[in-house]
DOKELO-74625 format. One record per residue: x, z, y of N, C-alpha, C in turn; residue in one letter; residue number from 1. Coordinates in steps of 0.1 Angstrom, whole numbers. Atoms other than C-alpha are relative to their C-alpha. Example, Ala and Ser with C-alpha at 12.3 -4.5 7.8 and 13.67 -1.06 7.14 Angstrom:
BEGIN
ATOM  n_px  n_pz  n_py ca_px ca_pz ca_py  c_px  c_pz  c_py aa   i
ATOM     9     0   -12   123    78   -45     9     0    12  A   1
ATOM    -9     0   -11   137    71   -11    -8     8    11  S   2
***
This chain:
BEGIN
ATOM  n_px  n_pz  n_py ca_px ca_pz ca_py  c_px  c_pz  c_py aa   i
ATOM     8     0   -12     0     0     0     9     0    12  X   1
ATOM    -8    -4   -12    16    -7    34    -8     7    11  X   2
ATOM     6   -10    -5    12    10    63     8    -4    19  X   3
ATOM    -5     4   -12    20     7   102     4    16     2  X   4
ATOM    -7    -8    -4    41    30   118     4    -1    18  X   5
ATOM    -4     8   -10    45    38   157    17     2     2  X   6
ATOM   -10    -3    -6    80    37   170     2    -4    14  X   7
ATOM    -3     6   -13    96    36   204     6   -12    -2  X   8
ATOM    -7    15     0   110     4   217    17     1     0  X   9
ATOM   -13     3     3   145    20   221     1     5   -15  X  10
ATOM     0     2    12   142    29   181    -1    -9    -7  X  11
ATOM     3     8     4   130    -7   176    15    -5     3  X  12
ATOM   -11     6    -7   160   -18   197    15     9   -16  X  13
ATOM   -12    -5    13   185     5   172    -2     0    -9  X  14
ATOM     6     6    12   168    -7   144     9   -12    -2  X  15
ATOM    -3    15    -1   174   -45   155    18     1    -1  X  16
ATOM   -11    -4     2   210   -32   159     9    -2   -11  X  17
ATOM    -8    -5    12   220   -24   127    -4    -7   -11  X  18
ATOM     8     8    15   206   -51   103    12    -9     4  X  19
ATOM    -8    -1     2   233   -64    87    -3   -19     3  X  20
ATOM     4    13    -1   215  -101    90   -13    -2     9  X  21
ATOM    16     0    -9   188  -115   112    -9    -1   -10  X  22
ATOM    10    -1     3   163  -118    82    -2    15    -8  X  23
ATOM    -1   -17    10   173   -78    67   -14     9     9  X  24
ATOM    17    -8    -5   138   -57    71     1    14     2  X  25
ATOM     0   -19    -8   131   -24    90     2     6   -12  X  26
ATOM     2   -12    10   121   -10    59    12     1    -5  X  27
ATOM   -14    -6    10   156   -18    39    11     6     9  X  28
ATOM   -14   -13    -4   178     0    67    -9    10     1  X  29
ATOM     5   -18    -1   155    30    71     1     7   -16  X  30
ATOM    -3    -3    12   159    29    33    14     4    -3  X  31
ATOM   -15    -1     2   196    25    36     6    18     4  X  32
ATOM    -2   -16    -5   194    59    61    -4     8    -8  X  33
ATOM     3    -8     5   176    77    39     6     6    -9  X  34
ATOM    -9    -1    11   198    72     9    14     5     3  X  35
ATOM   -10    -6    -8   227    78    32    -1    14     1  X  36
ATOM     1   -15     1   215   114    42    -7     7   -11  X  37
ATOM     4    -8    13   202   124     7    13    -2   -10  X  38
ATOM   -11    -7     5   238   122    -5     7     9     1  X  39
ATOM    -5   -12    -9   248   146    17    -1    12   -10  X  40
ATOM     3   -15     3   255   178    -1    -4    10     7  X  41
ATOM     1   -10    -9   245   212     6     6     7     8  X  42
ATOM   -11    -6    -6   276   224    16     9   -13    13  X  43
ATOM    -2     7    -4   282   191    31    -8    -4    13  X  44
ATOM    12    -7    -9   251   196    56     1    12     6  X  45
ATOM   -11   -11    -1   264   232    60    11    -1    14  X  46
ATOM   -15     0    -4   299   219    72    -5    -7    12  X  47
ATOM     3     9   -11   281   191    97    -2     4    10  X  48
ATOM    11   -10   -10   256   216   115    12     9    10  X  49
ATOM   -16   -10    -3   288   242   116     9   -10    12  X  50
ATOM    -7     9   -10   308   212   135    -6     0    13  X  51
ATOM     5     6    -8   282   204   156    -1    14     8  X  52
ATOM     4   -16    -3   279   245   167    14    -4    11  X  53
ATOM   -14    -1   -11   317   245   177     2   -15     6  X  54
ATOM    -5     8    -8   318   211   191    -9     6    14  X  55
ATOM     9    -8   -12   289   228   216     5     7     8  X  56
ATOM    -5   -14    -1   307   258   223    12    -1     8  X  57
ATOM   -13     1    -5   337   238   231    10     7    -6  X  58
ATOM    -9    -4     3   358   250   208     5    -9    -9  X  59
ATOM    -6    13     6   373   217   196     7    -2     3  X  60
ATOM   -11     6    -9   405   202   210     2   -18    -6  X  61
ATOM     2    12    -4   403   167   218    18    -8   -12  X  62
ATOM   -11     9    -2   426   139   204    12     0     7  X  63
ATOM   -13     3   -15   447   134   235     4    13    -2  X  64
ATOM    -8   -11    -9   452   170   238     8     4   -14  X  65
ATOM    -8    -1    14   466   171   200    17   -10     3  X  66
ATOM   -10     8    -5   490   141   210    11     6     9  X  67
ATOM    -6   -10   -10   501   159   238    11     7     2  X  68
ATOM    -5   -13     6   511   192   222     7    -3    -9  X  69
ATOM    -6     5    10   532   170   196    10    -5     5  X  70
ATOM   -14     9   -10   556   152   224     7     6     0  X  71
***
């Protein structure tokens, strides 16, 4: 059974994006994403959220500033 769905236009726009060919269908990359984040472990999901805390926080150190401190 199909089904309509609404999305915004900039989600249609990053949709259009990421199809690997002009005839690849919404549905097979939202399928692609799906299968993408259900490999994800739990500890692997865990570790992402955790990153995403201290990148917030600012307690990251940049690229450059690694380079840097290596000269």
């Amino acid at each position: 059974m199909e089904t309509t769905i609404q999305i915004s236009k900039e989600l249609l726009n990053k949709l259009a994006e990421m199809k690997m060919h002009e005839k690849e269908s919404y549905e097979s990359i939202i399928w692609d994403l799906i299968e993408d984040r259900l490999e994800f472990s739990g500890e692997t999901k865990r570790n992402i959220a955790n990153s995403e805390i201290e990148i917030m926080a600012g307690k990251t150190i940049s690229l450059d500033t690694i380079k840097k401190k290596m000269r």
